[in-house]
TORNUMI-831913 format. One line per field, with one value per residue (C-alpha): residue number from 1; x negated, y, z. Coordinates in Angstrom, 2 decimals. Each point is the difference from the previous one (the first is absolute). Example, Ala and Ser with C-alpha at 12.3 -4.5 7.8 and 13.67 -1.06 7.14 Angstrom:
BEGIN
i	[1	2]
c1	[-12.30	-1.37]
c2	[-4.50	3.44]
c3	[7.80	-0.66]
***
This chain:
BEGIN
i	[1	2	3	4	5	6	7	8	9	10	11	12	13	14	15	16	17	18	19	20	21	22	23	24	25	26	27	28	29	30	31	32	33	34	35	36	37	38	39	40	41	42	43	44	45	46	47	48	49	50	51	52	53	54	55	56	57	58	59	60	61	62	63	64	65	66	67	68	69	70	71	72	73	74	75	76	77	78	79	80	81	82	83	84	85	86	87	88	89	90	91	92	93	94	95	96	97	98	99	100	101	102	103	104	105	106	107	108	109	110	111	112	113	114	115]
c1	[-30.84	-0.19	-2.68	2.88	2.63	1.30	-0.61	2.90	3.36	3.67	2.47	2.07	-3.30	-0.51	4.03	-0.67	-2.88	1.30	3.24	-2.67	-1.57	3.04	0.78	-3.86	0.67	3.29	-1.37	-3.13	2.55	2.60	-1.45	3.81	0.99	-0.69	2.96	2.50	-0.88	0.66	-2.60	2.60	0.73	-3.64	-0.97	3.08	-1.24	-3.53	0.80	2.57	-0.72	-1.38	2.18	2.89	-1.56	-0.19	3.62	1.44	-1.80	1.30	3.47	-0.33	-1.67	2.55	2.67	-1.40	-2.21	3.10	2.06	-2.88	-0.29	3.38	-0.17	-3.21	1.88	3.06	-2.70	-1.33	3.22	1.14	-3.25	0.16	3.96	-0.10	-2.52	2.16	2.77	-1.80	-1.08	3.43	1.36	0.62	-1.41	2.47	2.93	-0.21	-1.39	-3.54	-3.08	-3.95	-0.08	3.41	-1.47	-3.28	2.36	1.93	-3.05	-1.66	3.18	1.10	-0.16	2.57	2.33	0.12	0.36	2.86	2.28]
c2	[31.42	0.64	-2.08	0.16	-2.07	-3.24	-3.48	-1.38	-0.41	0.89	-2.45	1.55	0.08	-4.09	-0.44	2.30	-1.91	-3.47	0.76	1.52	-3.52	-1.70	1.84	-0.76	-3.86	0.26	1.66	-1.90	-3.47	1.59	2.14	1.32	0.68	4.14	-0.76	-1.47	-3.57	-3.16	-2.49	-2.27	2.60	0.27	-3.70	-0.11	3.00	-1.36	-3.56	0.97	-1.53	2.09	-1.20	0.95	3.21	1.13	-1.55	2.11	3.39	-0.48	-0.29	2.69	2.31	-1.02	1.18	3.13	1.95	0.42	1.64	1.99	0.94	1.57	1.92	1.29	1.20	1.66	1.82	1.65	0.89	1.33	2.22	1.53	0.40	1.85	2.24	0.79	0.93	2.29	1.71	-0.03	1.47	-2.18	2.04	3.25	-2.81	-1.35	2.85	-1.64	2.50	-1.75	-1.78	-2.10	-0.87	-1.72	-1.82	-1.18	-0.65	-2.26	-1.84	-1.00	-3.49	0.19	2.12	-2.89	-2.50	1.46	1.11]
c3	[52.14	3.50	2.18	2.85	-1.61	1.65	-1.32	2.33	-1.41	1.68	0.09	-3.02	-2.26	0.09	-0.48	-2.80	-1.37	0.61	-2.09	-2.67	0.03	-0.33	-2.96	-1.59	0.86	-2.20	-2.75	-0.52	0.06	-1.96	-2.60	-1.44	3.60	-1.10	-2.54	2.12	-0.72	2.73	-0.04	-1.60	-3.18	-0.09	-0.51	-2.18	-2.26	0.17	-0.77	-3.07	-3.19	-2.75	-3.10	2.09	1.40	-3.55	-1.01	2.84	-0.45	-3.68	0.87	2.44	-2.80	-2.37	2.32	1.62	-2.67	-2.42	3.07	1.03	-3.70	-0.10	3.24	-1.50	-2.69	1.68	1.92	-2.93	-1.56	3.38	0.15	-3.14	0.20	3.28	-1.57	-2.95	2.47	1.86	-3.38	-1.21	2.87	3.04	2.64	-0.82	-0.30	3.62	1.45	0.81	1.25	-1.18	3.27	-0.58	-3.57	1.36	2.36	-2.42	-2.24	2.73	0.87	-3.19	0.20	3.60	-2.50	-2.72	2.51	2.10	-2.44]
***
């Protein structure tokens, strides 16, 4: 470091570190602020009873992990099926060069979901 460097502060540098304070004084009163959270959801989230924490996460995982299950699944099929194309002869059929191929390889899932 240079022995010639100022210890005085412009105008714009204490706005700067005032708002940086701010933000300290939220965090340390509001430890879910990072996520999004009000202070309200927090004490809410914080203040939630366990048996029905668990109850809810249940019904949650009940609903979601058979869905995400199936996508999972049509994923897989879809990889190995657009592989089998190419080897049976997709890219002469539509005219595709290697470069069209990987496109079509890494965008897949838009394919499925648009047509």
């Amino acid at each position: 470091m240079s022995k010639h460097m100022s210890t005085q502060h412009d105008g714009g540098s204490s706005t700067s570190i005032s708002k940086d304070l701010e933000k300290v004084n939220v965090y340390e009163h509001n430890k879910y602020a990072g996520m999004g959270l009000t202070h309200e959801e927090t004490d809410f989230y914080e203040n939630f009873p366990e048996d029905q924490r668990k109850a809810m996460i249940r019904k949650v995982d009940l609903r979601l992990v058979p869905v995400l299950a199936v996508l999972y699944l049509f994923s897989h099929i879809d990889r190995a099926n657009i592989g089998n194309a190419k080897i049976e002869g997709m890219m002469e059929d539509l005219g595709m060069s290697g470069i069209q191929y990987n496109i079509v390889y890494v965008h897949r899932i838009d394919l499925i979901f648009v047509s």
